[in-house]
Structure formats: structure tokens, C-alpha cells
C-alpha positions as CSV (number, residue, x, y, z in Angstrom):
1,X,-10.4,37.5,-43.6
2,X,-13.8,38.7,-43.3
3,X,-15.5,40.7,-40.4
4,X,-17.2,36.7,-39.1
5,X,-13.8,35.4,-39.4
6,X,-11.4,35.0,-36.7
7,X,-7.7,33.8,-37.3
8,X,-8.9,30.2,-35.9
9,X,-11.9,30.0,-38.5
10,X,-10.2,31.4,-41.4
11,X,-9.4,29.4,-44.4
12,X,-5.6,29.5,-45.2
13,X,-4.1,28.9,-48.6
14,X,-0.3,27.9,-50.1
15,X,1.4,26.0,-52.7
16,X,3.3,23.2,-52.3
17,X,5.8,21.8,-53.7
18,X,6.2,18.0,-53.7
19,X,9.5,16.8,-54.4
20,X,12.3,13.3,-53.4
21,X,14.0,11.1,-55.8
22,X,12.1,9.0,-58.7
23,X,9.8,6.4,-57.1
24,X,9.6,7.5,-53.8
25,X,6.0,7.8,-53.8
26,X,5.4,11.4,-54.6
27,X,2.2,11.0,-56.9
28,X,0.8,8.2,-55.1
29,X,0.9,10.6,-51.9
30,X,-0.5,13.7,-53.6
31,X,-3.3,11.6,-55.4
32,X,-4.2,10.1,-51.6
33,X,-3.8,13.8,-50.3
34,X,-6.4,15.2,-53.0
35,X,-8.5,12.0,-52.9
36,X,-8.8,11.4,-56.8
37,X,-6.4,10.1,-59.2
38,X,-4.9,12.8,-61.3
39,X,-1.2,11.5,-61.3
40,X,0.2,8.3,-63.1
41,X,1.5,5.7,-60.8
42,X,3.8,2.9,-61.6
43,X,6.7,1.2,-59.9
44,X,8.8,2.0,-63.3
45,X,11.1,4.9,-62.4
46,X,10.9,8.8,-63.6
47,X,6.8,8.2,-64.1
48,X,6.2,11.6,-64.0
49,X,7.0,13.8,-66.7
50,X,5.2,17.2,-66.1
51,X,4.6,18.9,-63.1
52,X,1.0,18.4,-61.7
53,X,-1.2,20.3,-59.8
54,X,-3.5,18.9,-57.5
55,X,-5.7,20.8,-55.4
56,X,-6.4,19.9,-51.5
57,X,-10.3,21.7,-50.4
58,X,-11.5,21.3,-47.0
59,X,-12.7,23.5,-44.4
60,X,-9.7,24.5,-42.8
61,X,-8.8,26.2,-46.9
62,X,-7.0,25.1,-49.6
63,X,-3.5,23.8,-50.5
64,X,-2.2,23.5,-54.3
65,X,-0.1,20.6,-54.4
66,X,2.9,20.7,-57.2
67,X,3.7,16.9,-58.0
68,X,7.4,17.2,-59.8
69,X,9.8,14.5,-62.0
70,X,11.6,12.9,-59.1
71,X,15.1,13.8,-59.1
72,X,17.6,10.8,-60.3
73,X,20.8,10.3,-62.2
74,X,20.3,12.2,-65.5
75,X,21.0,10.0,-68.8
76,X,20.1,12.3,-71.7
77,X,18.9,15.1,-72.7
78,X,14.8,14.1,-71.2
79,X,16.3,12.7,-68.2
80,X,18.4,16.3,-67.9
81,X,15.2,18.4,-68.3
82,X,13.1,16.6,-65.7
83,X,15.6,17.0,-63.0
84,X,15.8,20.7,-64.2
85,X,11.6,21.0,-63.9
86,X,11.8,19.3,-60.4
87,X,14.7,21.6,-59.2
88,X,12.4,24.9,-60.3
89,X,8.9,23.6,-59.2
90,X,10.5,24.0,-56.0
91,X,11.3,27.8,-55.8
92,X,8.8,30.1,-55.3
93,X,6.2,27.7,-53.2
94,X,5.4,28.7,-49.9
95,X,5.7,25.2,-48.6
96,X,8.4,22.6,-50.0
97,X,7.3,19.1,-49.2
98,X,10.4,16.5,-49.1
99,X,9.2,12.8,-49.7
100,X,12.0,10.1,-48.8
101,X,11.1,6.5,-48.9
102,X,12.2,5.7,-45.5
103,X,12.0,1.4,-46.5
104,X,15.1,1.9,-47.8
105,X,18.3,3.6,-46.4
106,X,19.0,7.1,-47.3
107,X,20.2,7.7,-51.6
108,X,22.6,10.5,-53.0
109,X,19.5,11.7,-54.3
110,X,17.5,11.7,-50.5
111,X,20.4,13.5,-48.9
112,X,20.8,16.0,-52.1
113,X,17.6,17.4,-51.3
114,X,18.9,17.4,-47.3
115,X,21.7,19.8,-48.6
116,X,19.6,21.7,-51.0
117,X,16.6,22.6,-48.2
118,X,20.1,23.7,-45.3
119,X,21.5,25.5,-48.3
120,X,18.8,27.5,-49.4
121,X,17.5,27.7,-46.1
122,X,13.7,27.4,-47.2
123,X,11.1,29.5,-44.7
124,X,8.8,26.2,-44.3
125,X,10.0,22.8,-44.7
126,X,8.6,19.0,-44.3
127,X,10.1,16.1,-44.3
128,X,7.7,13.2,-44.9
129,X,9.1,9.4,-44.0
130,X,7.0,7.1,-46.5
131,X,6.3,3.8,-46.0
132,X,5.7,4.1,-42.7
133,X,4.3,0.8,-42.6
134,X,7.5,-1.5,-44.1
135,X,10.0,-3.2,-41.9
136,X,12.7,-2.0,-41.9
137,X,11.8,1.5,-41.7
138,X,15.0,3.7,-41.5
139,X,13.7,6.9,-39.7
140,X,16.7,7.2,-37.1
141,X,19.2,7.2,-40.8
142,X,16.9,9.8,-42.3
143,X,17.1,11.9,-39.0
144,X,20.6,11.4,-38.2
145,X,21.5,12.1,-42.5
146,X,19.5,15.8,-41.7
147,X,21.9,16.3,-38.4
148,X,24.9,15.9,-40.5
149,X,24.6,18.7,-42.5
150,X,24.5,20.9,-39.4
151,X,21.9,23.1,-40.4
152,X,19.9,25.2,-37.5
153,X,16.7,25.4,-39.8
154,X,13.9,24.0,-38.0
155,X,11.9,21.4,-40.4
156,X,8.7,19.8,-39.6
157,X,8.4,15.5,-40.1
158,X,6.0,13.5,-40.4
159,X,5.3,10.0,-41.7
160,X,3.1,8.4,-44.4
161,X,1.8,5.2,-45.5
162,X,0.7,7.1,-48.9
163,X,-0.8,3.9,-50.8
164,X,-3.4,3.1,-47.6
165,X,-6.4,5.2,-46.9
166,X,-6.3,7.6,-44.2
167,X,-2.3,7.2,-44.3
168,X,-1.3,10.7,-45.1
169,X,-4.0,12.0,-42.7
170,X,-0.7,13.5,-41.0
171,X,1.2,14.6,-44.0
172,X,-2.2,16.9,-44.8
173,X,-2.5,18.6,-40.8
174,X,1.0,19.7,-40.7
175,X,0.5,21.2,-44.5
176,X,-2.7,23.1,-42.9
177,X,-0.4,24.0,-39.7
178,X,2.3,26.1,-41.9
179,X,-0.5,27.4,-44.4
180,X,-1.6,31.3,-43.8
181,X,-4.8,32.6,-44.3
182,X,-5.4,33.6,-47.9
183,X,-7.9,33.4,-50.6
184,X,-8.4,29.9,-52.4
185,X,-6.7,29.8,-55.9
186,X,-9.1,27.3,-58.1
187,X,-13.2,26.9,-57.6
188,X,-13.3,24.0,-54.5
189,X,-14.7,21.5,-56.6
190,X,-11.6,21.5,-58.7
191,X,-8.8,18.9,-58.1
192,X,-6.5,19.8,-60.9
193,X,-5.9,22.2,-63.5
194,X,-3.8,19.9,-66.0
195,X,-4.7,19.9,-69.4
196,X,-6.8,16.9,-70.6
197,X,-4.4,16.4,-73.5
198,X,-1.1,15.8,-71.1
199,X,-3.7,13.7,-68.9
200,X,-4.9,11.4,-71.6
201,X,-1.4,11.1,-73.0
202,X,0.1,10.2,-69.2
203,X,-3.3,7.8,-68.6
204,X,-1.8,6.3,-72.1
205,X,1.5,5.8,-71.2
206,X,0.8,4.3,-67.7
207,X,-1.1,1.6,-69.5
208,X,2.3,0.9,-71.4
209,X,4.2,0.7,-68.6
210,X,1.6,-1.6,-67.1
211,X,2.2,-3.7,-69.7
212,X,5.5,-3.8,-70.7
213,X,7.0,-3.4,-67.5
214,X,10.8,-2.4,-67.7
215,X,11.1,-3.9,-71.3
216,X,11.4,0.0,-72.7
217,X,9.2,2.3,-70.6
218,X,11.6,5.5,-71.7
219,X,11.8,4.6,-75.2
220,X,8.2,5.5,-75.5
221,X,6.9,9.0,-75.8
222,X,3.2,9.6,-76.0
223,X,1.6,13.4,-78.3
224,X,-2.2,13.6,-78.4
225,X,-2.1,15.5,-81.4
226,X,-6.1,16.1,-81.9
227,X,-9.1,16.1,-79.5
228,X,-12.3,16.4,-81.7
229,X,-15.7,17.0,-79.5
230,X,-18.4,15.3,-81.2
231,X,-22.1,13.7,-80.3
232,X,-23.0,10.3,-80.9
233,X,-26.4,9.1,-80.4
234,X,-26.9,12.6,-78.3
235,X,-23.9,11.7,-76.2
236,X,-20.7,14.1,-76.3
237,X,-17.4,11.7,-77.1
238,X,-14.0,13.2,-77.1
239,X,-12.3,11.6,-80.2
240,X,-8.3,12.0,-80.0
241,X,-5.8,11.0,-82.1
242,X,-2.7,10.4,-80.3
243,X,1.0,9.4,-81.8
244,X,2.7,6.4,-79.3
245,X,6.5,7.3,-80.5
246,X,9.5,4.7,-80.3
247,X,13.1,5.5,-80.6
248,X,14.1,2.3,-82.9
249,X,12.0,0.1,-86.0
250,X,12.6,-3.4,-83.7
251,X,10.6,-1.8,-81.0
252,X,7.8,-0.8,-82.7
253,X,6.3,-4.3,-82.7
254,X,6.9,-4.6,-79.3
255,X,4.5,-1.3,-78.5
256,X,1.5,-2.5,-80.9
257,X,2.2,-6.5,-80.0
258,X,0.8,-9.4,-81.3
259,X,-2.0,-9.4,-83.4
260,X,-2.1,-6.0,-82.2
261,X,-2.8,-7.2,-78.8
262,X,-0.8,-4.4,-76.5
263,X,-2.2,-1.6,-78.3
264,X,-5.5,-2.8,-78.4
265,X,-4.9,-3.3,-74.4
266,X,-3.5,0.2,-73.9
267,X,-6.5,2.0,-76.0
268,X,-9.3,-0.2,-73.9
269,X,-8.0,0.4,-70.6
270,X,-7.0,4.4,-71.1
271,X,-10.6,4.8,-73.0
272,X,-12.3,3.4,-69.5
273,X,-10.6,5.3,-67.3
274,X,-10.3,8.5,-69.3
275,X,-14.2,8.1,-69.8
276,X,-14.3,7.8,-66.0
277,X,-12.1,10.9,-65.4
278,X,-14.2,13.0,-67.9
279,X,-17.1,12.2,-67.4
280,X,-17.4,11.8,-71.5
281,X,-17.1,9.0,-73.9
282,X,-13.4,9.2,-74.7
283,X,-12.2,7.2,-78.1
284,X,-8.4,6.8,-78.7
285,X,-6.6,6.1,-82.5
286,X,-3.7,5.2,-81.6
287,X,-0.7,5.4,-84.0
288,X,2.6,3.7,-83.2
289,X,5.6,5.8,-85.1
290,X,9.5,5.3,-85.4
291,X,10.5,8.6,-84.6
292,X,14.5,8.5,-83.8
293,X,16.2,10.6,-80.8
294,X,12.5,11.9,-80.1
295,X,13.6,12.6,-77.1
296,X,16.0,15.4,-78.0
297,X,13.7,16.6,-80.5
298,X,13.0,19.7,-78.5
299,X,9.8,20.5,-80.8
300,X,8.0,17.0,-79.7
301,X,8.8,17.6,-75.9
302,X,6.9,20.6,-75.6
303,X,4.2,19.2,-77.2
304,X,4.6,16.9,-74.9
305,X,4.9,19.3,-71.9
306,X,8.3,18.6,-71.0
307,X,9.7,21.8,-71.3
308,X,7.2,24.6,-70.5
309,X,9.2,27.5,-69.3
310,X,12.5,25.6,-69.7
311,X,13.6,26.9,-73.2
């Protein structure tokens, strides 16, 4: 705090770390909250794969928002290591932010979290009902479901409608309310800190999932192997070679489609908005491999980012 500061006019500073079962709308909340898209979104479960940071600047300081793997029934060894990244995220924050999706009634996943946070006991807890907007909207389970475990911690709630503008407006003040005063961790015109290559590879894979729906959205995995900086008529483009990786032969043409049609999809819409994101020309080669049990192939998840300081 500086001699013109006052505790009211100081700017505060914490991390904080987003977490709920798959799909509750964790990324679509923290890309609302920081006001730009830098998380993947899709109503496919276990969307996201790394832990994101998203960084929150306004005048009242800064928050560093960590956007985990939701937490879900594991199957395999990719689905055991994202539930063990979402479990860690959470220690060491100075604010754990629980996201329940209160349009449907409380999950063994929602009221694992319940007895994680009375467990643990936590120094600064919020409990954010989304989907404030659906009917039904079970807040009195989700409040009742926290009174069973019989905990005296005092938790703050509050409730979203994370998809609509303006909707997490709450969910952002009560943040501010249990951040201290502290220095700001990144530059204030910075709203993430992930590295281009996991970006370009989740922007790649949302496109899949866009397109293929639930027909094999965890059979694919997704490796930028290469980004090349070049200019092109005095223009910089990004030129990356990425590897699109399937499980099984028979589901290779279902990745690169008809005529090539899907993957032709997938490279034109990632190129836009990658392009976008940049602010560069981005050009994608996309390659479409068999690669069998890729998934327990512990070398190709971390260059994939899925284990970080898990092995």
C-alpha cells in the first residue's frame, strides 16, 4: 500500500481456484468473469484438460482465476490424472471457488466437494449456484446438502447465470470482498498466461467436438508439435504443425471425414479464431495419426499438458 493509499482505495490481489464437477460451467464462468475467451467450451463432458489461468483487472486489483478439469467418475488413466490436477489446483489458492449447476439436483460429485471444503476447512470459500436463470433451480437442495455435513465454516454464496452478460457480476464482488491488498501478479493488460501451443491445440479440439459431437470426443488427443514464425507478404503468420491422434484405425476416417470435409472444417474455423486470439495469421497442417492407448502414453500427455507437476 502506498503513502496515497488507504485500505478502501487499495488494490487487492488472490488466486482462485475454480473448481465443481465436469460441465458445470466452470470455463464458461471464468471466460465471462475475465471478459475474453481463453477457455474451450462445449456441452461434451471433461472439456478441460489443463488448468487455465485467467486474469480478472479492474480498479478494485486483480484476481488470478485457476480454471481446473471438472471432477467426475474416473475411467482410465487421462480421466485419473485430470481429477488428480483439479484436486491440487485447489490447494494453495487463497480463494476456492465451488461452481454447482444448481438446474439440476445436487451429484456425488457436487456434495464431494461439500465434504472436501468442511474437511479441509478452507480459510475463504464460495459457493456459486449456476444457472440461476433455469426452472427448476434447486438452491434450497444445494443449501440444505451443505447443512448436512455439519460443518461451522462460514462460506459465502452467490448465484450466476455465467453464459449471459453481466450474469456473474455477483460471482466477481464477492471474489473482490475476500481478496486482500497485494501487488498484481501479471501486467493488467494480460488475460492469460497459457501457452499458445496448449491454446491452439484446445481451440483445435473444441472444433472437433463441435463437430462430432459425442461420437468420440475422448478418443481424440490433439500435440502441436511445431510453431514456425514466418512473414508473408510483410505479415507475421504462425505456421504449426499439429498431430490430431485417435486411439483405433476405424476412427481415423471419422476425424478427417469425407472428402476430407471435417478436417478441413476443424483447420478453417481454429485458423479464424486463433488468428483472432493472436492477433497474427495462424496456418494449421493438420495430421490425423493412429496412435493406440495414447492416452496412457505418459510421454504424449505432457506434451500435451496433462501432467505438469503430476509425475
Amino acid at each position: 500500500m502506498t503513502m496515497d493509499e488507504t485500505p478502501e482505495t487499495a488494490r487487492k490481489s488472490a488466486v482462485v481456484a475454480v473448481v465443481g464437477r465436469t460441465n458445470a460451467g466452470k470455463s464458461t464462468l471464468v471466460n465471462r468473469l475475465v471478459g475474453e475467451k481463453i477457455s474451450i467450451v462445449s456441452p461434451v463432458e471433461q472439456t478441460t484438460r489443463n488448468t487455465i489461468r485467467g486474469i480478472v483487472s479492474d480498479p478494485r486489483g486483480q484476481l488470478v482465476l485457476l480454471d481446473t478439469p471438472g471432477l467426475h467418475k474416473a475411467v482410465g488413466n487421462l480421466g485419473r490424472l485430470l481429477n488428480r490436477m483439479a484436486r491440487r489446483s485447489a490447494a494453495g489458492t487463497d480463494i476456492l471457488c465451488v461452481l454447482f449447476d444448481a438446474s439440476e439436483e445436487p451429484r456425488l460429485e457436487d456434495v464431494g466437494w461439500m465434504q472436501r471444503v468442511a474437511r479441509e476447512r478452507p480459510e475463504k470459500v464460495l459457493f456459486v449456484l449456476n444457472k440461476a436463470d433455469r426452472a427448476p433451480f434447486f438452491e434450497t437442495m444445494y443449501r440444505d446438502a451443505w447443512k448436512e455435513q455439519g460443518s461451522d465454516l462460514a462460506v459465502k454464496w452467490a448465484k450466476s447465470i455465467a453464459s449471459t452478460e453481466g450474469g456473474a457480476k455477483d460471482v466477481l464482488d464477492a471474489l473482490f470482498d475476500f481478496a486482500e491488498v497485494g501487488e498484481p501478479m501479471f501486467p493488467d493488460d494480460i488475460v492469460t498466461d497459457y501457452p499458445r501451443r496448449l491454446a491452439m491445440a484446445d481451440a483445435i479440439r473444441e472444433k472437433y467436438l463441435a463437430r462430432l459431437h459425442q461420437e468420440l470426443p475422448h478418443e481424440i488427443g490433439v500435440c502441436v508439435r511445431r510453431i514456425d514464425e514466418r512473414e508473408r507478404g510483410g505479415r507475421p503468420v504462425w505456421e504449426a504443425t499439429v498431430d490430431v491422434l485417435v486411439n483405433r484405425p476405424s476412427q481415423k476416417p471419422i476425424v478427417i471425414g469425407r472428402g476430407a470435409e471435417t478436417v478441413k472444417y476443424v483447420r478453417q474455423c481454429a485458423e479464424r479464431e486463433l488468428s483472432d486470439v493472436f492477433g497474427v495469421k495462424v496456418s494449421l497442417e493438420i495430421w490425423v495419426k493412429v496412435e493406440p492407448n495414447w492416452m496412457k502414453n505418459e510421454r504424449l500427455l505432457a506434451q500435451m499438458g496433462y501432467l505438469g507437476d503430476l509425475v
